[in-house]
C-alpha positions in Angstrom: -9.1 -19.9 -10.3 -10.3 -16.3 -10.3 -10.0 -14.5 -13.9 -7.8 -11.5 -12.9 -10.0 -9.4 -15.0 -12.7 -10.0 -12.6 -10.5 -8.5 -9.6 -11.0 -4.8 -9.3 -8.4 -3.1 -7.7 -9.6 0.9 -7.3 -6.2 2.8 -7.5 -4.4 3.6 -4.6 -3.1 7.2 -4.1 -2.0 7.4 -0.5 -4.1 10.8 0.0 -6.8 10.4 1.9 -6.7 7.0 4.2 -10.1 7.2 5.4 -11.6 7.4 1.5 -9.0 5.3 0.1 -7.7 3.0 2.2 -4.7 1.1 1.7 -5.6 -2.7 2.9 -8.1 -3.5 0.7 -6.0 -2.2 -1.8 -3.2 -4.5 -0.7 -5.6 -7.5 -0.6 -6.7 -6.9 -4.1 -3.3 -7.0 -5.5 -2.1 -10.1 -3.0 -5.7 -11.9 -4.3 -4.4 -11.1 -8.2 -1.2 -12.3 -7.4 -2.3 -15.6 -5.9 -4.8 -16.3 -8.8 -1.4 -16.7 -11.0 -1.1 -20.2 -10.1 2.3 -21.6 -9.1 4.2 -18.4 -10.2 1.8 -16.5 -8.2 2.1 -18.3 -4.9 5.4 -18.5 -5.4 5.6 -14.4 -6.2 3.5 -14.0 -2.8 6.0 -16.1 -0.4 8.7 -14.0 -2.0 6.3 -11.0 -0.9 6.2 -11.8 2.7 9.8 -12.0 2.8 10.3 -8.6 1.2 8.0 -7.6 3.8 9.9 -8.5 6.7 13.1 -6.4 6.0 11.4 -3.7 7.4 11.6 0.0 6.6 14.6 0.2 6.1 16.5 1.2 3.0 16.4 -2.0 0.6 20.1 -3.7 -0.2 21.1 -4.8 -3.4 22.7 -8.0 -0.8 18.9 -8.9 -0.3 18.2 -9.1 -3.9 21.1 -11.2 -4.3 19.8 -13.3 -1.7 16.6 -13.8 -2.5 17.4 -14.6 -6.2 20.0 -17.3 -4.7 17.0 -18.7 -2.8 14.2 -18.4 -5.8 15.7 -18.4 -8.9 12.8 -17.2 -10.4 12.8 -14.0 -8.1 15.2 -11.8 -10.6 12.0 -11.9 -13.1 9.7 -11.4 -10.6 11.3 -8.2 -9.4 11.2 -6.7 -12.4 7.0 -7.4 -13.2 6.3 -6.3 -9.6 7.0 -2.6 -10.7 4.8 -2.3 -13.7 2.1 -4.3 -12.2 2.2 -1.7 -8.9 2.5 1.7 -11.3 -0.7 0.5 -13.1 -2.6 0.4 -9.9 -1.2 3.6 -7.8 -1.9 6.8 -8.6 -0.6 10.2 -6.6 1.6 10.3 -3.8 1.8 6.5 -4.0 3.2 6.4 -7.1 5.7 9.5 -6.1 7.0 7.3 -3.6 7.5 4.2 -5.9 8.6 6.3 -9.1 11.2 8.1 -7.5 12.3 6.5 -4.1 12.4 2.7 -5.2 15.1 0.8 -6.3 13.4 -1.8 -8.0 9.9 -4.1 -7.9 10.7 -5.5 -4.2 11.3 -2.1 -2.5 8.7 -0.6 -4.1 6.4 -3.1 -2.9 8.2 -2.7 0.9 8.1 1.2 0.7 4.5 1.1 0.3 3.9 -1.8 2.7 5.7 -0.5 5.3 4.9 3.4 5.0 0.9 2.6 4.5 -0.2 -0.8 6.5 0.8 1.1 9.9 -1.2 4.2 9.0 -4.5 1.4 7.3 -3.9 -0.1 10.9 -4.2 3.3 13.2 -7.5 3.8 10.8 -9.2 0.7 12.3 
């Protein structure tokens, strides 16, 4: 297991793609996530679930759902926020602070509005 304080994560700020790109970024924070043990693989299938609802706007019915599923997943909604604000920075976290719901959607909204464009870049 990986000591998360040897994981550097350079802030993400969704300016300038090409100097900050938004993938290695994502891997960093997946790769601290993981190396939390049980809770963190656990945190990262929950992730990839989030993930797949898209771009659309988040419903509290999915949180319901996916604390039915994991019961474990009200908690983790609510450290994926702080653990995200510490690591944006700039139009990033303008998108998280004031257009997400909660830990999940913020983790979507960026997902979703920045992989695409970290893809076109490639």
């Amino acid at each position: 297991m990986v000591n998360a304080r040897d994981i550097i994560i350079t802030p993400f700020s969704g300016r300038n793609l090409a100097t900050n790109p938004y993938l290695p970024f994502y891997k960093s924070i997946k790769r601290l996530i993981y190396n939390q043990g049980d809770d963190g693989e656990l945190l990262l299938d929950i992730l990839t679930q989030v993930e797949g609802w898209g771009a659309e706007t988040f419903a509290s019915a999915q949180l319901a759902e996916l604390v039915r599923q994991y019961p474990r997943a009200a908690e983790f909604n609510r450290v994926v926020m702080p653990v995200l604000l510490n690591h944006i920075i700039g139009n990033a976290k303008a998108m998280v602070e004031y257009g997400a719901e909660n830990g999940f959607d913020a983790w979507r909204r960026l997902y979703h509005h920045y992989l695409p464009l970290a893809a076109d870049l490639q």
